[in-house]
N, C-alpha and C positions, 0 to 999 in steps of 0.2 A: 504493500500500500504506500509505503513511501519510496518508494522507487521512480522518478520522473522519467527515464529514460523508456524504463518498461510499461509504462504507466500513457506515455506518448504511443508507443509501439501498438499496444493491444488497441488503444481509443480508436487511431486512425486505420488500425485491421477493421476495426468494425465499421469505421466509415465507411472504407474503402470496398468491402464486401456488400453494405447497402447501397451503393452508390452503381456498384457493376450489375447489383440485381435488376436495377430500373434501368431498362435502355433511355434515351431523348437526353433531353435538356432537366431533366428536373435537377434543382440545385438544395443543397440544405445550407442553410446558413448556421452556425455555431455562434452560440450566445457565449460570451462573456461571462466568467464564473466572478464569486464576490470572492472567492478565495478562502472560503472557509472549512478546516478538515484540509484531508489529503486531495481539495480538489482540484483539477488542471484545468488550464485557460483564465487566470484569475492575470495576468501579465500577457502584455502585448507578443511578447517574446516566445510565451508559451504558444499561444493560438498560430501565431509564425509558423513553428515547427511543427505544429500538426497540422497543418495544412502539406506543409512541405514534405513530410512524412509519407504522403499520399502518393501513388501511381501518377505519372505524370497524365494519363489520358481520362484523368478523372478529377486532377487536381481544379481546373477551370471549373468546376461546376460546385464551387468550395468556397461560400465569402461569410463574412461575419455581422453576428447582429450585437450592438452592446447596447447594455443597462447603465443608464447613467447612475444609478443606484449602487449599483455592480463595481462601477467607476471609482466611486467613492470611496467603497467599504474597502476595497484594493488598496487606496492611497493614493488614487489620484486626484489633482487637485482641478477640480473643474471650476473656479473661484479664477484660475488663469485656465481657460478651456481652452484659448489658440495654441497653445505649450502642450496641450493637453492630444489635438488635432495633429500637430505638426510629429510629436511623436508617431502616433499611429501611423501615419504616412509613412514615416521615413524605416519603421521597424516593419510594416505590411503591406502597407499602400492604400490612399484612400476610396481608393474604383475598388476596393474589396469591402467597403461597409455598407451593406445593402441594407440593415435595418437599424433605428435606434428606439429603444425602450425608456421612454421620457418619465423620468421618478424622481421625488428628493426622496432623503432619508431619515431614516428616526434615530440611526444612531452614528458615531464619529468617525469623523474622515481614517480610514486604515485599522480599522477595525475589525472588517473579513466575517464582517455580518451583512445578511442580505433582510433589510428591514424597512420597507416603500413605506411613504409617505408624500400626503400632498404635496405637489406642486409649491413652492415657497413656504410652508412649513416647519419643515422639517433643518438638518444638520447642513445639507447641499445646496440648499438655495436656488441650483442654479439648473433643474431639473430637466429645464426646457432649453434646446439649441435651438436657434433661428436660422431662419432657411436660408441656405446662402452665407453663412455665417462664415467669417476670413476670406473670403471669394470661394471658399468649398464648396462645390453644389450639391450641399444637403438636397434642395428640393428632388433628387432622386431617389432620395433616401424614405423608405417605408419608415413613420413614426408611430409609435404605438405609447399608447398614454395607460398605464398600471397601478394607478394610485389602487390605496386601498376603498374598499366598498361604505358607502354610507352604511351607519348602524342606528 
C-alpha cells in the first residue's frame, strides 16, 4: 500500500485494460485525489506518470479533471491560482484539463482532507475559476459545481 511505484503500475494496468476494452474515442478523465491515506494522484507529478504509465495508443484518450477542493487539501495554494495554473501546465499540460470540480473547503489548506463546502465559505475562498482566466481557455473546460446539499 505504500509503494508508489507499484501503486502507479497496477492503477494504470487497470486503466489501460479498461480503456482497450472500449474501442472509439471514449476518454476517462482522472480526478485529482485530496491526498489522503495511501492515495495517488493527490500531486500534479503523480497524475503525470500515470498517464505516462499508459500504452502509448491509449494514452490520448487520458486527461484530467480537478477538484478545487482537492487543490486545497493537497497544499495548493489557489489564493495565487495563476502559480497554481502555470504549474499544471508546465508539469502536464493544460489541453489535458478537461474538467474542473468548483468547491471551497471546510477544512485547511494541506491538510489531505476532502471536505466541500460553499462557494466563498469555507477555508479556499477561491472555489470558482473564471473563464478564460490568465488567457487559459477555461471556457473548454467542463465545470461542475459540488457544494454540499441544503439541509
Amino acid at each position: 500500500m505504500d509503494n508508489r511505484a507499484a501503486g502507479l503500475e497496477r492503477n494504470a494496468a487497470g486503466y489501460a485494460e479498461c480503456l482497450q476494452s472500449v474501442p472509439g474515442d471514449v476518454e476517462v478523465w482522472i480526478e485529482g485525489t485530496a491526498g489522503s491515506g495511501t492515495a495517488l494522484g493527490a500531486r500534479f507529478e503523480e497524475l503525470r506518470d500515470l498517464r505516462n504509465a499508459l500504452p502509448d495508443q491509449i494514452r490520448t484518450r487520458v486527461g484530467f479533471c480537478l477538484d478545487t477542493a482537492h487543490l486545497h487539501a493537497v497544499g495548493y495554494d489557489l489564493a495565487r491560482v495563476d502559480s497554481v495554473w502555470e504549474e499544471f501546465d508546465r508539469v502536464i499540460g493544460f489541453e489535458l484539463l478537461k474538467c474542473l470540480h468548483l468547491n471551497d473547503s471546510r477544512v485547511a489548506r494541506g491538510s489531505r482532507v476532502d471536505r466541500h463546502e460553499w462557494i466563498a465559505e469555507g477555508k479556499n475562498r477561491t472555489g470558482a475559476v473564471p473563464p478564460d482566466h490568465a488567457g487559459r481557455a477555461f471556457g473548454r473546460v467542463v465545470k461542475i459545481i459540488e457544494t454540499p446539499k441544503a439541509g
